[in-house]
N, CA, C and O atoms as a DFTB+ gen file, in Angstrom:
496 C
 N C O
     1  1      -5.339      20.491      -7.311
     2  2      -3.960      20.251      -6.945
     3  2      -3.798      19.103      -5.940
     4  3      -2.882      18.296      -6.100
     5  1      -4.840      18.973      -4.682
     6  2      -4.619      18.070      -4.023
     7  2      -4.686      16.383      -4.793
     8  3      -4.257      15.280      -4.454
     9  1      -5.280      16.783      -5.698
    10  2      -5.727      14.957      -6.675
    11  2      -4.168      14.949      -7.223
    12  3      -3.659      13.844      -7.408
    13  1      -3.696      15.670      -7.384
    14  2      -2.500      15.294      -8.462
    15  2      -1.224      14.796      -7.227
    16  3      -0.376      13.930      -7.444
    17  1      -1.337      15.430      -6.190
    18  2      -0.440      15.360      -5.075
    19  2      -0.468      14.165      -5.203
    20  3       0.357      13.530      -5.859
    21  1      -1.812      13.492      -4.346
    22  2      -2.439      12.261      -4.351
    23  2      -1.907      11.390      -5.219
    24  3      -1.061      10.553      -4.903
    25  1      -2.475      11.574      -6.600
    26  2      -1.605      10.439      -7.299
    27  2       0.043      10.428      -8.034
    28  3       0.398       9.788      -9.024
    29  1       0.709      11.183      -7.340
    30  2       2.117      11.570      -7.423
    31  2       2.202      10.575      -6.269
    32  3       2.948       9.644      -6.574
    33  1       1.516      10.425      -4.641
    34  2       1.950       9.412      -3.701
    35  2       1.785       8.349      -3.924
    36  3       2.560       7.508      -3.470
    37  1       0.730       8.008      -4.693
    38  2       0.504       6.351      -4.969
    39  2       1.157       6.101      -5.579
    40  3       1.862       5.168      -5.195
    41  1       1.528       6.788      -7.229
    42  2       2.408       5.799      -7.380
    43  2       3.839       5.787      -7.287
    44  3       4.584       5.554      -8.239
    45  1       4.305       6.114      -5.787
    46  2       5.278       6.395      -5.062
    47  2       5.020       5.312      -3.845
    48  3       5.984       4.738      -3.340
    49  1       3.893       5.101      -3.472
    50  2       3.540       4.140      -2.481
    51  2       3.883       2.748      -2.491
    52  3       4.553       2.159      -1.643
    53  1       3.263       2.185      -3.728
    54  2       3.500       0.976      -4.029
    55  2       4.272       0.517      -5.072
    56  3       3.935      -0.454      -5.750
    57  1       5.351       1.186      -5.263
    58  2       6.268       1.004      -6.405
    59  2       7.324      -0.008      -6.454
    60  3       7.994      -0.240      -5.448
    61  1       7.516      -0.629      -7.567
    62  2       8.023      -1.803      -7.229
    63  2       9.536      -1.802      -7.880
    64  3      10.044      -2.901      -8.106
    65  1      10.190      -0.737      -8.154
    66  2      11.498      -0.493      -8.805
    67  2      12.322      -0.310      -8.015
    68  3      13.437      -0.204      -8.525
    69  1      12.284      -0.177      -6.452
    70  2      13.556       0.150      -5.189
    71  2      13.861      -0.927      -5.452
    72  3      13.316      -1.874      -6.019
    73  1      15.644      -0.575      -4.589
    74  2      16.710      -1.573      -4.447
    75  2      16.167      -2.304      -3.272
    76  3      15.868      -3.493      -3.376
    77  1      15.987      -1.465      -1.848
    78  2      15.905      -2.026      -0.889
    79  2      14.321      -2.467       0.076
    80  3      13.480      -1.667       0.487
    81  1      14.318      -3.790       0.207
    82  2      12.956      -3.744       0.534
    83  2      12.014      -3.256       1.221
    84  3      12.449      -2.159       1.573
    85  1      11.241      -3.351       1.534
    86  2      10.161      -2.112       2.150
    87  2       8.962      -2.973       2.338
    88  3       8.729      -3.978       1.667
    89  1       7.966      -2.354       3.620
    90  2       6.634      -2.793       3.605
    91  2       5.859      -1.953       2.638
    92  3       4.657      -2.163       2.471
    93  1       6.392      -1.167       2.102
    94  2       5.421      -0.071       0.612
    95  2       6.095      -1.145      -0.884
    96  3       5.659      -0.995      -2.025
    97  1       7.010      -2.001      -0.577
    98  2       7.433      -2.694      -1.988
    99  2       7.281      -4.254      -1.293
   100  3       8.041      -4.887      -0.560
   101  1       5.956      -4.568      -1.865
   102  2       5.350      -6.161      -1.441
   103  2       6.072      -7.015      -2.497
   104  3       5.911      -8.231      -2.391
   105  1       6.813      -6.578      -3.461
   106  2       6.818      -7.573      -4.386
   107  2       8.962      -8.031      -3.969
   108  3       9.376      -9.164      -3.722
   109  1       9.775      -6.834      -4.031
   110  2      11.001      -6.923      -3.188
   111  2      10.974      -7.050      -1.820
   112  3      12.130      -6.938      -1.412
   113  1      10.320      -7.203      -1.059
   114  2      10.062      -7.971       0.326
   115  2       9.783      -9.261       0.268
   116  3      10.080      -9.993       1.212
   117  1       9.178      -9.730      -0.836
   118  2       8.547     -11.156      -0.793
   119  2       9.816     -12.013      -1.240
   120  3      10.041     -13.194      -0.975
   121  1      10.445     -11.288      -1.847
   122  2      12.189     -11.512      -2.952
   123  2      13.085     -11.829      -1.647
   124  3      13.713     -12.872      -1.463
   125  1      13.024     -10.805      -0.846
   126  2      14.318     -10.668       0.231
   127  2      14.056     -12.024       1.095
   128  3      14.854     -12.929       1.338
   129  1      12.641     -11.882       1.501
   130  2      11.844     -13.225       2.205
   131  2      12.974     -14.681       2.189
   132  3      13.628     -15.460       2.883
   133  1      12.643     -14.358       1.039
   134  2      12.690     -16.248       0.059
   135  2      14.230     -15.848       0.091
   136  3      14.616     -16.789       0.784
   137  1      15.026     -15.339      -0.092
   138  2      16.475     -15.588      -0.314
   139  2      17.287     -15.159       0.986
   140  3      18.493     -15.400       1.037
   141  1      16.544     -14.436       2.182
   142  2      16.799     -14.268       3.560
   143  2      16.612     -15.234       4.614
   144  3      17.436     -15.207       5.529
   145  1      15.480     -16.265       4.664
   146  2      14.721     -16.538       5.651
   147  2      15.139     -17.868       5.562
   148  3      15.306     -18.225       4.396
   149  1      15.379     -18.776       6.465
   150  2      16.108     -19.960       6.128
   151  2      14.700     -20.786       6.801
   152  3      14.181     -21.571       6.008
   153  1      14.190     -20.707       7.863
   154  2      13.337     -21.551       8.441
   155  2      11.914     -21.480       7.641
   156  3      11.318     -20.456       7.307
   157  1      11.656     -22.387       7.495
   158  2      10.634     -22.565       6.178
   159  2       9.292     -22.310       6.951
   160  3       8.315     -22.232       6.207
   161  1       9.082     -22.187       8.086
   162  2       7.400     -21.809       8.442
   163  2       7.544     -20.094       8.603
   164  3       6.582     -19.348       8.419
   165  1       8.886     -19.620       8.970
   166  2       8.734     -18.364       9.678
   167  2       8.946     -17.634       7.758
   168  3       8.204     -16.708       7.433
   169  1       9.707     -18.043       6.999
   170  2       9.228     -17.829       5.714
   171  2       8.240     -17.540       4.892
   172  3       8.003     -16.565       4.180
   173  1       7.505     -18.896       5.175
   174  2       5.898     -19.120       4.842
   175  2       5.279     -17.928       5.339
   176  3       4.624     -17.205       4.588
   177  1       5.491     -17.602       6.907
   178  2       4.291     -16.597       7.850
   179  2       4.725     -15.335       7.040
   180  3       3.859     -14.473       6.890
   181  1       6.056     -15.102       6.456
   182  2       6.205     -13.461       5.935
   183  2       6.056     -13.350       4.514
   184  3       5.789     -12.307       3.918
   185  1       6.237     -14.437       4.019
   186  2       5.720     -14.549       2.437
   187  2       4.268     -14.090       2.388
   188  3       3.909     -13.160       1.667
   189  1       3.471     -14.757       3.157
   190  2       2.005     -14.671       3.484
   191  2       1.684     -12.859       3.840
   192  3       1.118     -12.007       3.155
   193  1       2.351     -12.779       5.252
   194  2       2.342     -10.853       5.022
   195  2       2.581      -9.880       4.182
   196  3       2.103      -8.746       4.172
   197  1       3.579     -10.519       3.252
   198  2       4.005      -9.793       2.014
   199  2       2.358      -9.833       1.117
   200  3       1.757      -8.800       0.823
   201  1       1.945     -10.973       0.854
   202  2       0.911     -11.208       0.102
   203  2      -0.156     -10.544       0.660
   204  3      -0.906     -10.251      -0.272
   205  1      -0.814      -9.981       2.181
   206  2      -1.528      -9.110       2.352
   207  2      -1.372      -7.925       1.696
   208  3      -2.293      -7.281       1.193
   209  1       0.497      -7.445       1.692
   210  2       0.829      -5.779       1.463
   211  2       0.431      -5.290       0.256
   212  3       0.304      -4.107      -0.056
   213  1       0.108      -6.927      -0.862
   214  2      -0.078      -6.803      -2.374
   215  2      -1.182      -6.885      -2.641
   216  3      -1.467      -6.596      -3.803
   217  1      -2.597      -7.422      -1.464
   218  2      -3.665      -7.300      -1.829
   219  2      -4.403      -5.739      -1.504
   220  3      -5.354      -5.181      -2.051
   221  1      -3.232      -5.185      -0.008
   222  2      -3.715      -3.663       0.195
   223  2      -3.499      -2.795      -1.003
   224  3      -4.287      -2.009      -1.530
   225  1      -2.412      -3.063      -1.288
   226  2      -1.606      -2.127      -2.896
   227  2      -3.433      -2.234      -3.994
   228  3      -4.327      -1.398      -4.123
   229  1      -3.334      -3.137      -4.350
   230  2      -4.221      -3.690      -4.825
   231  2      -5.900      -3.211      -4.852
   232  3      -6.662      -2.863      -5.754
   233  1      -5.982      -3.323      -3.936
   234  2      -7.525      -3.188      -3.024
   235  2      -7.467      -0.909      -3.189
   236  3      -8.358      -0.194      -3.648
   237  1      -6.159      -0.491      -2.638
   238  2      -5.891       0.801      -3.038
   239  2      -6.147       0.894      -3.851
   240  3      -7.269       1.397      -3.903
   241  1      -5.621       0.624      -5.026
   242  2      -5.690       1.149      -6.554
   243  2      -6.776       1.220      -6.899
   244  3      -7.237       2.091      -7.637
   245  1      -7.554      -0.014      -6.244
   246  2      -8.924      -0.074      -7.091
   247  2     -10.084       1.712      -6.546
   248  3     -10.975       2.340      -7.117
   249  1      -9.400       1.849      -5.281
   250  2     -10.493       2.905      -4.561
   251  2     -10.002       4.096      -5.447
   252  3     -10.760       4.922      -5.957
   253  1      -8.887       4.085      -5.546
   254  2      -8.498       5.274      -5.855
   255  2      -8.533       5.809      -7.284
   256  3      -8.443       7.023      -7.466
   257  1      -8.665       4.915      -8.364
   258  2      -9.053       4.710     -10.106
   259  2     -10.744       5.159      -9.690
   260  3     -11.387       5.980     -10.345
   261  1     -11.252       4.458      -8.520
   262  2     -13.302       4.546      -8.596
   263  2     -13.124       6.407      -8.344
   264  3     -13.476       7.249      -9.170
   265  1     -12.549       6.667      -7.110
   266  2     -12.639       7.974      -6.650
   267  2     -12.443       8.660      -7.753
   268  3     -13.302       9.506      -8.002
   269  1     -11.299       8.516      -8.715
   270  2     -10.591       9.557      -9.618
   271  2     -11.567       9.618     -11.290
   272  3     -12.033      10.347     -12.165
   273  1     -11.440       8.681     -10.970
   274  2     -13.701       8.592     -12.118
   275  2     -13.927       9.263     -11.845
   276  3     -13.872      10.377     -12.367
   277  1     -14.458       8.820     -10.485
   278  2     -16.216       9.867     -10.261
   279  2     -15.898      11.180      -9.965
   280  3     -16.783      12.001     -10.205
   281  1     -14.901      11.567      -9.523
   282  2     -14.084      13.076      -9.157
   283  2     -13.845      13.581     -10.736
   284  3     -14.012      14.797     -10.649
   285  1     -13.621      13.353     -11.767
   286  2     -13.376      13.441     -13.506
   287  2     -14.804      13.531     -13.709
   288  3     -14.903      14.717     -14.024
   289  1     -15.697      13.172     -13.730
   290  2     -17.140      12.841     -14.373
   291  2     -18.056      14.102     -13.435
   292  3     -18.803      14.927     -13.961
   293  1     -17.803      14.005     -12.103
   294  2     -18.401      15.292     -11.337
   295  2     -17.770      16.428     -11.899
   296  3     -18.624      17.181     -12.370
   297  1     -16.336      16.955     -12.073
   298  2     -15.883      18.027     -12.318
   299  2     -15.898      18.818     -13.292
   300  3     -15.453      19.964     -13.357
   301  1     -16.865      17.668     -14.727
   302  2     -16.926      18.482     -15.900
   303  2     -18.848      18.985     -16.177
   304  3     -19.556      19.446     -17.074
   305  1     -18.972      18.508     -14.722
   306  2     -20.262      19.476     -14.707
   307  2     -20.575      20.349     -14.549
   308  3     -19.993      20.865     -13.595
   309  1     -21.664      21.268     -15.232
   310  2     -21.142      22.619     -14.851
   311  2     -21.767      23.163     -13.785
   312  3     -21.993      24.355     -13.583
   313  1     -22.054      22.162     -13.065
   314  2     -23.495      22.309     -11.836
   315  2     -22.784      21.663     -10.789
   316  3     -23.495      21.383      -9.824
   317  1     -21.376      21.291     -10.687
   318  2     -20.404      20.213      -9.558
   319  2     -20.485      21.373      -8.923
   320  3     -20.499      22.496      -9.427
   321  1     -20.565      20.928      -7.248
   322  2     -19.989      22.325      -6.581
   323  2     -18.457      21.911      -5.769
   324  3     -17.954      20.820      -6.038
   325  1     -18.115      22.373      -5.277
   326  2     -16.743      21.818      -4.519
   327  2     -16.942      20.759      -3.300
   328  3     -16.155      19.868      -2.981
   329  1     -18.152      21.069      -2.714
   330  2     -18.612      19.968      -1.503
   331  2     -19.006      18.511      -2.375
   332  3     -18.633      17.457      -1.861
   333  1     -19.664      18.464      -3.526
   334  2     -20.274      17.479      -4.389
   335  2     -18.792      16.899      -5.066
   336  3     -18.677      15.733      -5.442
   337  1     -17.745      17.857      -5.149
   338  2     -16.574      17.058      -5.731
   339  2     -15.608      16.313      -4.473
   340  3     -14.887      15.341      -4.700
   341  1     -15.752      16.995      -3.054
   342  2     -14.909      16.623      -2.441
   343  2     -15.644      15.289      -1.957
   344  3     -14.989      14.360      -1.484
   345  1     -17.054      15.231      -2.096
   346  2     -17.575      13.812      -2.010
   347  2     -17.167      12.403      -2.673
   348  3     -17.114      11.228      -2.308
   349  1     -16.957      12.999      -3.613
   350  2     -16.252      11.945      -4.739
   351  2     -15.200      11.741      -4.332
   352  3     -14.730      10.816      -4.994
   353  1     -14.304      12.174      -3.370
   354  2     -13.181      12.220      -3.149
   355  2     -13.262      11.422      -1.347
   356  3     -12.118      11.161      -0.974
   357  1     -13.969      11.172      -0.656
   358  2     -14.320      10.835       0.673
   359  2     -13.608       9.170       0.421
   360  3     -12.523       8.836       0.896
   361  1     -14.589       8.177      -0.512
   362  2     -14.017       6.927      -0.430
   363  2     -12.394       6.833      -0.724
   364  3     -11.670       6.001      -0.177
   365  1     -11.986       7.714      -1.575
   366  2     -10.407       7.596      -1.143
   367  2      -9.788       7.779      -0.032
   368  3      -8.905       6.938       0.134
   369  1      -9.906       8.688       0.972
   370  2      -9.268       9.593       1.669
   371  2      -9.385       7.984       3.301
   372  3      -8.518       7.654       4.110
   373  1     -10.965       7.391       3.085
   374  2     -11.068       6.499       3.964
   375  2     -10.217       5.392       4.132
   376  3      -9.793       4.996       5.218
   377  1      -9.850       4.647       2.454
   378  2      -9.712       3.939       2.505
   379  2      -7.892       4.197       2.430
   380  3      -7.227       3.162       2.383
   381  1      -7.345       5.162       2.422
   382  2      -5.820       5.761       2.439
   383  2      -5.821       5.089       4.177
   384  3      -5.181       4.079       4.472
   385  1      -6.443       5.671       4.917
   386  2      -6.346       5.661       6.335
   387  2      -6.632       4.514       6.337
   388  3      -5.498       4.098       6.576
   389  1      -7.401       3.369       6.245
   390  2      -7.561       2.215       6.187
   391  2      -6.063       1.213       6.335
   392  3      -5.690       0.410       7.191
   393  1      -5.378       1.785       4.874
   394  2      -4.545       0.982       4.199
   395  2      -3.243       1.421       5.078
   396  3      -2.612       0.436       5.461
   397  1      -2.608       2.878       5.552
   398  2      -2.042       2.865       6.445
   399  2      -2.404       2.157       7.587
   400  3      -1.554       1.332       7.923
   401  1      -3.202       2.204       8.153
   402  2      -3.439       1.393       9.688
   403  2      -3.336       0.280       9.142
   404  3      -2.841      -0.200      10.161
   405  1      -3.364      -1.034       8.082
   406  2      -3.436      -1.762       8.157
   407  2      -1.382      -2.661       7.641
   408  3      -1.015      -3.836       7.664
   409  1      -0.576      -1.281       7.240
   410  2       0.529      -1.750       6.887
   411  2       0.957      -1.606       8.297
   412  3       1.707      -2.541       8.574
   413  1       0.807      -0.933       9.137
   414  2       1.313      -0.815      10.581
   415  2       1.315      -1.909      11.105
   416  3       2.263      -2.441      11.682
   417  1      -0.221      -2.511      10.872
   418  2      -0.497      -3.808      11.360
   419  2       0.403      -4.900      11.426
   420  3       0.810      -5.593      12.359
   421  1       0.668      -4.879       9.887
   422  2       1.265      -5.907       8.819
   423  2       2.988      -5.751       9.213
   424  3       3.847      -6.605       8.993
   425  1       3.180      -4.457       9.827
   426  2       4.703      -4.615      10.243
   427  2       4.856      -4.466      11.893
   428  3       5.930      -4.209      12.437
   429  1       3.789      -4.639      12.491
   430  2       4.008      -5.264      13.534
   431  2       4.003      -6.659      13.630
   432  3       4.826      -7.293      14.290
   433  1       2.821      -7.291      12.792
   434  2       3.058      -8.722      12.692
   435  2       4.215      -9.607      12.094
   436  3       4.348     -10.806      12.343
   437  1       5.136      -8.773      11.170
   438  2       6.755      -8.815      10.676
   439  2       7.438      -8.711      11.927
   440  3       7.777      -9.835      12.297
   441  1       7.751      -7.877      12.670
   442  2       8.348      -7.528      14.074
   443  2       8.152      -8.642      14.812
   444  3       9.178      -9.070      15.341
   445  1       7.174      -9.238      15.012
   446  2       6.864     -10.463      16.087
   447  2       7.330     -11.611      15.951
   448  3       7.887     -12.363      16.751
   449  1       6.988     -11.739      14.541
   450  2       7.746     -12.640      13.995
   451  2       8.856     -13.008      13.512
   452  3       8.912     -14.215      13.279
   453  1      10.043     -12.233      13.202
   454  2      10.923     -12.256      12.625
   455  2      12.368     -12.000      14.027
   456  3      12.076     -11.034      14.733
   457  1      13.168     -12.401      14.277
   458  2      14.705     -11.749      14.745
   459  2      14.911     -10.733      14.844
   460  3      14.036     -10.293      14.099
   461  1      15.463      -9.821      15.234
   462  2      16.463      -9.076      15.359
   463  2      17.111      -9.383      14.227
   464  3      16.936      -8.670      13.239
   465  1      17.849     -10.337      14.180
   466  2      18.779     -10.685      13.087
   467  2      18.208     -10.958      11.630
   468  3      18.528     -10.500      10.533
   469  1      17.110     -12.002      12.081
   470  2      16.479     -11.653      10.196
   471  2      15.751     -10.374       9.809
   472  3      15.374     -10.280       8.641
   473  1      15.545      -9.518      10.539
   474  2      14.856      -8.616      10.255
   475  2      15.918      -7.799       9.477
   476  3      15.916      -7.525       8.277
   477  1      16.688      -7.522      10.283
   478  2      18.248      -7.027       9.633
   479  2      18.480      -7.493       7.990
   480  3      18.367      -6.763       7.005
   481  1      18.825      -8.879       8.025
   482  2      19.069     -10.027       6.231
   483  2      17.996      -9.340       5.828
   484  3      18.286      -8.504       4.973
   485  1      16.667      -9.382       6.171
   486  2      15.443      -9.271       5.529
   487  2      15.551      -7.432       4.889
   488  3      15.635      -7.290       3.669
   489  1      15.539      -6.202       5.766
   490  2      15.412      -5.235       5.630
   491  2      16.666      -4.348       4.933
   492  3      16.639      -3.452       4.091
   493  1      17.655      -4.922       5.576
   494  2      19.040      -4.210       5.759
   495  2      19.859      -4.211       4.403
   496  3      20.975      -3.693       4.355
């Protein structure tokens, strides 16, 4: 049950069908960017953060397709025990925590950079 939770959040995480932009929607942030941001370097610097949020999305998927293998391939053994499956399950769980700490990052470095006011055009 917890695997299915799991991938009920991902692909809830990085989904790219919202109206309003988001640091979980790299691809409508990068949209709002370009049609919000008038000064062309402070543009550039959040276009560029957007493009981290799509290599984390990215870099996720890939851990989490390896985990959900090897968690599928352990579980139809009839010799898996639950510690040997939740192993299979460790490189996800790391790299979840990874990828949060690193959007925090990624929207503090938005915060620093951006207005009050564009943050607003940008988010709002």
């Amino acid at each position: 049950m917890p695997v299915l939770i799991t991938i009920a959040t991902i692909n809830t995480l990085f989904r790219s069908g919202a109206e309003q932009a988001s640091l979980l929607n790299p691809d409508k942030l990068r949209a709002r960017c370009m049609e919000e941001l008038e000064d062309t370097e402070t543009r550039h610097r959040a276009v560029m953060l957007t493009d981290e949020l799509q290599r984390l999305a990215r870099q996720y998927e890939k851990a989490v397709v390896a985990s959900v293998n090897a968690y599928i391939a352990e579980s139809v053994k009839w010799e898996s025990s639950a510690n040997g499956l939740i192993e299979q399950l460790q490189p996800w769980d790391s790299i979840r925590k990874q990828t949060v700490q690193e959007i925090v990052r990624i929207r503090q470095s938005m915060r620093a950079l951006l207005t009050a006011e564009q943050w607003n055009r940008v988010f709002g």
